[in-house]
C-alpha positions in Angstrom: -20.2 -15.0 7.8 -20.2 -15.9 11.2 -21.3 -14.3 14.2 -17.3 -14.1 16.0 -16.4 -12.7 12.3 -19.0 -10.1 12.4 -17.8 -8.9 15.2 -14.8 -8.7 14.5 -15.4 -6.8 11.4 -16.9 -4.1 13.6 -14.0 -3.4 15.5 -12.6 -0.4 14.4 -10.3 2.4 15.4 -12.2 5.8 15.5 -9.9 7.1 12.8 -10.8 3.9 10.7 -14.5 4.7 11.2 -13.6 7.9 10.1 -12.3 6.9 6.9 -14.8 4.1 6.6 -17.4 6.8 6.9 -15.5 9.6 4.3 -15.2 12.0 7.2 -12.7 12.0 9.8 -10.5 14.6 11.9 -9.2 17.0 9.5 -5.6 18.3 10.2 -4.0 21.8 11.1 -0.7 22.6 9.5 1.5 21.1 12.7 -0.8 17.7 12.4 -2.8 18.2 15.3 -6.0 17.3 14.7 -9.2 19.8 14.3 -12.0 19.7 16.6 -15.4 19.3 15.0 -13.9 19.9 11.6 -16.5 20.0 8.4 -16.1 16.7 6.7 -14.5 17.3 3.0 -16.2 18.4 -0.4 -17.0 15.3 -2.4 -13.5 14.1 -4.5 -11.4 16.3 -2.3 -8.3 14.4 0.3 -9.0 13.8 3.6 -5.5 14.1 5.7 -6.1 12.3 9.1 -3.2 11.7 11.9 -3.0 8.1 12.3 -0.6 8.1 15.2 2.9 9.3 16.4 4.7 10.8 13.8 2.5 9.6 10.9 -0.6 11.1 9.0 -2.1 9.3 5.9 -3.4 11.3 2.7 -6.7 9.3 1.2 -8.5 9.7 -1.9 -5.4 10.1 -4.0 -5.8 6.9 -5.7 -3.8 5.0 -3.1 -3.3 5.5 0.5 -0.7 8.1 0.9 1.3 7.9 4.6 3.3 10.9 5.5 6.0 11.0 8.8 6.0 14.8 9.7 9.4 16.1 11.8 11.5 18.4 11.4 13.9 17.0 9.2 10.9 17.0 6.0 9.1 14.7 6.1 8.9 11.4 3.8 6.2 10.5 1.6 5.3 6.9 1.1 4.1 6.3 -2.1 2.3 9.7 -3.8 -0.8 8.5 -5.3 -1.8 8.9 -9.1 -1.0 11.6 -11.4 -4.1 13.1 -11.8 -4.7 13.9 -8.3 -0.8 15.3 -7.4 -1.6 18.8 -7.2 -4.3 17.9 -4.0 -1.9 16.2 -2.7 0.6 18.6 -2.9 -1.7 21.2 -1.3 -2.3 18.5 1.6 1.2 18.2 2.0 1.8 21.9 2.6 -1.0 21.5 5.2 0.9 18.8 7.2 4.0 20.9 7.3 6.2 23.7 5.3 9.3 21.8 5.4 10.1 20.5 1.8 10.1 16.2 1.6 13.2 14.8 1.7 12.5 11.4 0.7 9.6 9.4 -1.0 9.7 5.4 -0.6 7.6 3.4 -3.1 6.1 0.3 -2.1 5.7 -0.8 -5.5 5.5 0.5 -9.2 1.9 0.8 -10.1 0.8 3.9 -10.9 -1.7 4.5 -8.7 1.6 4.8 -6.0 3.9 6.4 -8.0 1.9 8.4 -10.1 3.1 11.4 -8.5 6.4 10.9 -8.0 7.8 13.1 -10.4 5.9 16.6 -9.2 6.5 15.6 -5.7 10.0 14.7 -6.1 10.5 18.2 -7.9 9.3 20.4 -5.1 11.7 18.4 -2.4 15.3 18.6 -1.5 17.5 15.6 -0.9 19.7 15.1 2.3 22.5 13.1 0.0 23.4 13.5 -3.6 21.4 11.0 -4.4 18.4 13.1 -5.2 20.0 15.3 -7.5 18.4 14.1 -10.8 19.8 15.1 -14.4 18.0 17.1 -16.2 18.9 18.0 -20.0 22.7 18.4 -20.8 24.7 19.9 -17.9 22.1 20.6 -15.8 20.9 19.2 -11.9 18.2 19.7 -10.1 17.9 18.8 -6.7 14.9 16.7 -5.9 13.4 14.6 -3.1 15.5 11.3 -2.8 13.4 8.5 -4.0 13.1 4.9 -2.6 12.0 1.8 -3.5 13.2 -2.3 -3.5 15.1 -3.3 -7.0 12.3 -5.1 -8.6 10.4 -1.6 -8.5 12.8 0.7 -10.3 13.3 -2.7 -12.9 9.5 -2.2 -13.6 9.4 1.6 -13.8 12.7 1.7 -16.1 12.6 -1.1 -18.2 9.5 -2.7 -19.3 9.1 -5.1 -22.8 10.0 -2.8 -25.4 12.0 0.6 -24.9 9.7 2.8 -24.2 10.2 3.1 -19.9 6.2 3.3 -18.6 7.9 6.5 -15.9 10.1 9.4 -17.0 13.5 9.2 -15.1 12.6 12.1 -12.8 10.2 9.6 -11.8 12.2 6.2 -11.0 13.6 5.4 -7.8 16.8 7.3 -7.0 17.9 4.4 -4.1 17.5 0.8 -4.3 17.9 -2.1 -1.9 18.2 -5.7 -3.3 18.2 -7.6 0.5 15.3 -8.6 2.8 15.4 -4.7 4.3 16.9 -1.6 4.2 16.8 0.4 7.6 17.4 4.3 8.7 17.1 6.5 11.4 15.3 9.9 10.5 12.9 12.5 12.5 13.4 11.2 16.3 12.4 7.1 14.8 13.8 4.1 13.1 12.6 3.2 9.7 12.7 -0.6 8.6 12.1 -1.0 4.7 10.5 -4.9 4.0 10.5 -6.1 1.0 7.9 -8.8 0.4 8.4 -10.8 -2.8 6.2 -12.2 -5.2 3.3 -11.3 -3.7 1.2 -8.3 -5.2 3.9 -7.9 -7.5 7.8 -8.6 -7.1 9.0 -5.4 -5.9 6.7 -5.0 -2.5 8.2 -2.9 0.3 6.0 -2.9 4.0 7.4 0.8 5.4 7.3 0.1 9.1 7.8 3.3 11.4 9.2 1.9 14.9 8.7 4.6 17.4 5.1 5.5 15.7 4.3 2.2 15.2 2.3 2.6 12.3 3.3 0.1 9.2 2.9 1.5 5.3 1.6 -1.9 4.0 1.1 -0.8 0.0 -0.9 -3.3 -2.0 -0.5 -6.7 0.4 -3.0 -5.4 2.3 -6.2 -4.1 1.8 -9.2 -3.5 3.3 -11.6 -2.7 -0.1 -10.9 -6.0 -2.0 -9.5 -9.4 -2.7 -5.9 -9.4 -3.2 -4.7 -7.8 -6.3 -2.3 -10.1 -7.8 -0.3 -9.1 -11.0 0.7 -12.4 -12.3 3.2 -10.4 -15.2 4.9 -8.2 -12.8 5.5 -11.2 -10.2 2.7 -11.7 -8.2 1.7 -14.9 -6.6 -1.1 -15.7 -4.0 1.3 -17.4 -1.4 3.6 -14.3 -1.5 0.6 -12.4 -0.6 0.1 -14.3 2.6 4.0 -14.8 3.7 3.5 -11.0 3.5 0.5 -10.7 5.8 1.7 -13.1 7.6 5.0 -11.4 8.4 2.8 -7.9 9.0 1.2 -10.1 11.8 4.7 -11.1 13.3 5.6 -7.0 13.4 2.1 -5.7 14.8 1.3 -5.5 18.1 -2.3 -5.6 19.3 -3.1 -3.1 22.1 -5.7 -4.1 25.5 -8.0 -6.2 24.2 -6.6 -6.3 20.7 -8.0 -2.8 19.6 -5.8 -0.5 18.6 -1.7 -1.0 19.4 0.0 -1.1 16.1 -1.7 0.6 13.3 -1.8 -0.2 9.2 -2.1 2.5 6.7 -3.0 -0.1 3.5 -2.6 0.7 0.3 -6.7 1.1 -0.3 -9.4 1.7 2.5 -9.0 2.6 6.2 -6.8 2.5 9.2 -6.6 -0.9 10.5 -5.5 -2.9 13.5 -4.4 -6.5 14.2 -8.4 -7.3 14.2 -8.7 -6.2 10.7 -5.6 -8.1 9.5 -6.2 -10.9 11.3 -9.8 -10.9 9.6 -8.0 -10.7 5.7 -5.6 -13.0 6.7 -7.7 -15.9 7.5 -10.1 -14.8 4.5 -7.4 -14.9 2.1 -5.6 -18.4 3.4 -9.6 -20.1 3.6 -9.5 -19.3 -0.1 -6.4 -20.3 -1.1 -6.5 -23.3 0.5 -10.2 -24.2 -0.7 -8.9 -23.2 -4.7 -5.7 -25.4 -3.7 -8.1 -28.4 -3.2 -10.3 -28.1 -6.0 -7.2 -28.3 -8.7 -6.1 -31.4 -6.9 -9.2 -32.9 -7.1 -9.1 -32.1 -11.0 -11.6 -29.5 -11.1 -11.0 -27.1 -14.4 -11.3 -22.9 -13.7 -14.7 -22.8 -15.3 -15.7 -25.4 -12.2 -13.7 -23.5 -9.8 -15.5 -20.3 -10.8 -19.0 -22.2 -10.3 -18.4 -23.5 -7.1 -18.0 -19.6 -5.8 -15.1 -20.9 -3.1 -14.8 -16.8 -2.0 -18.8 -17.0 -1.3 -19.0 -15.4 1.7 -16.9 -13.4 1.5 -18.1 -11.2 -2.0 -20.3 -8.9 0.2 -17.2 -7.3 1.7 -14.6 -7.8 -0.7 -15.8 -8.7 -4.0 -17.2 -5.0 -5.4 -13.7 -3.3 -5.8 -13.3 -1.4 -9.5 -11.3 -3.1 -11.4 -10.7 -6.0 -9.5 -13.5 -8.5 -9.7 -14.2 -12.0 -7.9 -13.6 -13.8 -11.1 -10.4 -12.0 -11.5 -9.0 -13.0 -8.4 -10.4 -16.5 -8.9 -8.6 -17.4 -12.0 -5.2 -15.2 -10.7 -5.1 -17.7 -7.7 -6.2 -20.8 -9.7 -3.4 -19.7 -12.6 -1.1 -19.2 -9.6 -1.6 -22.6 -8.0 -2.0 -25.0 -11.5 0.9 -27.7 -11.4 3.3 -26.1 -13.9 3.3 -26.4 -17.4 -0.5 -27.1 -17.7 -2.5 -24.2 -19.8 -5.9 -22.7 -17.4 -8.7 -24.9 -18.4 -12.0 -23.4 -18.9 
């Protein structure tokens, strides 16, 4: 990695080297931030303010990004099952009000893993939230958003068993290029971003904040995740971060200005996007040149084309640099011809 790239890497928001360091400002019940607050108990949240109207819950499984007002707030995306109660409890710290809406950005469950307990303790501003439960009987819940493709994936998968009870599924749809809304004092633009992490991604962009909810096409902990069977496709990944690079807005000396809450790891700026843009477009276009030059995936693999790069991306769970390898070299293979080892 290069010296200018080093740097760059460096340049970090405080709150981002508060995440990055598993400590950070912890919040009071308005969302002001505490003063010399004790850093967390080891697998506890961590709520920090990120900026204007918007805090971000991390350490549920996904980032969590909450805009506090007093409408309710809304939740984007609400982490994985096993950690809703804690998240719960850190929404009752950022405010009393109940949520009125939850957008998912897609429908893995490490987003929408909690929909259904967080949905049940909110209130809906429209009918649209009331869900049906048993025979007769409604129960108002937290409206629940999310693009088309994300309800198609929590409600009907290959077989007929849905992977998400219907308490869980998205209450509101949007099938276009965006949905919009005004709520608590800000405009709220809803970007869907298709075929890139997986068919149904939605970048939640609040405008008077100006903080952007990027989900899964961004983050800063690994290589792209793409799910090839639910739609994902390298170059959707980078018409995505590059449209989050025609929305953000760099502040003096391009620190700070617009800020991303990513779907995994810390707050980031234009530097840090910039930074993973350019990373993932170097690959891609070096994977891009091997198949046209005939080279089969067990070559690819051995000429290590994300080399120097593994250090900061290539130790995520779950997610290794072989995985991401053969996901882009599957992705890019003229079609019809089988991955050859």
């Amino acid at each position: 990695m290069g010296e200018a790239m080093r740097r760059a890497h460096w340049r970090l928001p405080l709150a981002a080297l508060a995440v990055a360091a598993g400590i950070g400002a912890l919040t009071t019940t308005d969302g002001r931030a505490q003063s010399g607050a004790a850093a967390p108990r080891p697998g506890a949240l961590r709520t920090l303010h990120v900026q204007g109207n918007v805090h971000v819950i991390a350490g549920a499984g996904a980032n969590i990004a909450v805009q506090v007002g007093n409408l309710g707030p809304i939740v984007v995306d609400t982490g994985s099952a096993p950690n809703v109660e804690q998240v719960i409890a850190s929404l009752k710290q950022l405010t009393p009000r109940p949520v009125r809406f939850i957008i998912n950005t897609h429908a893995h469950a490490d987003h929408v893993g909690g929909n259904e307990r967080v949905g049940a303790l909110g209130l809906p501003l429209s009918g649209r939230g009331v869900a049906q439960v048993g025979a007769g009987n409604a129960v108002p819940r937290a409206e629940i958003m999310a693009h088309e493709e994300t309800l198609n994936r929590m409600s009907a998968p290959t077989g007929t068993q849905p992977p998400f009870p219907v308490t869980a599924w998205p209450t509101a749809t949007f099938s276009g290029k965006t949905r919009e809304f005004f709520y608590n004092g800000e405009g709220i633009q809803l970007v869907h971003v298709p075929s890139a992490h997986t068919d149904g991604d939605t970048l939640v962009f609040f405008r008077r904040s100006d903080v952007i909810a990027t989900g899964d096409v961004f983050s800063t902990t690994s290589y792209p995740v793409i799910d090839v069977e639910r739609g994902g496709h390298i170059n959707g990944v980078l018409d995505g971060l590059n449209h989050l690079l025609a929305l953000i807005i760099a502040g003096e000396k391009t620190e700070g200005g617009t800020m991303l809450v990513p779907g995994h790891g810390r707050i980031s700026d234009e530097a840090d996007l910039v930074e993973y843009r350019d990373m993932v477009t170097i690959i891609r276009d070096r994977i891009q040149d091997m198949i046209q030059r005939g080279m089969t995936l067990a070559q690819v693999k051995a000429a290590n084309p994300t080399m120097e790069y593994d250090g900061l991306y290539g130790n995520a769970p779950g997610w290794t640099r072989d995985q991401f390898v053969e996901a882009v070299y599957n992705n890019l293979k003229p079609a019809g011809s089988a991955s050859r080892e």
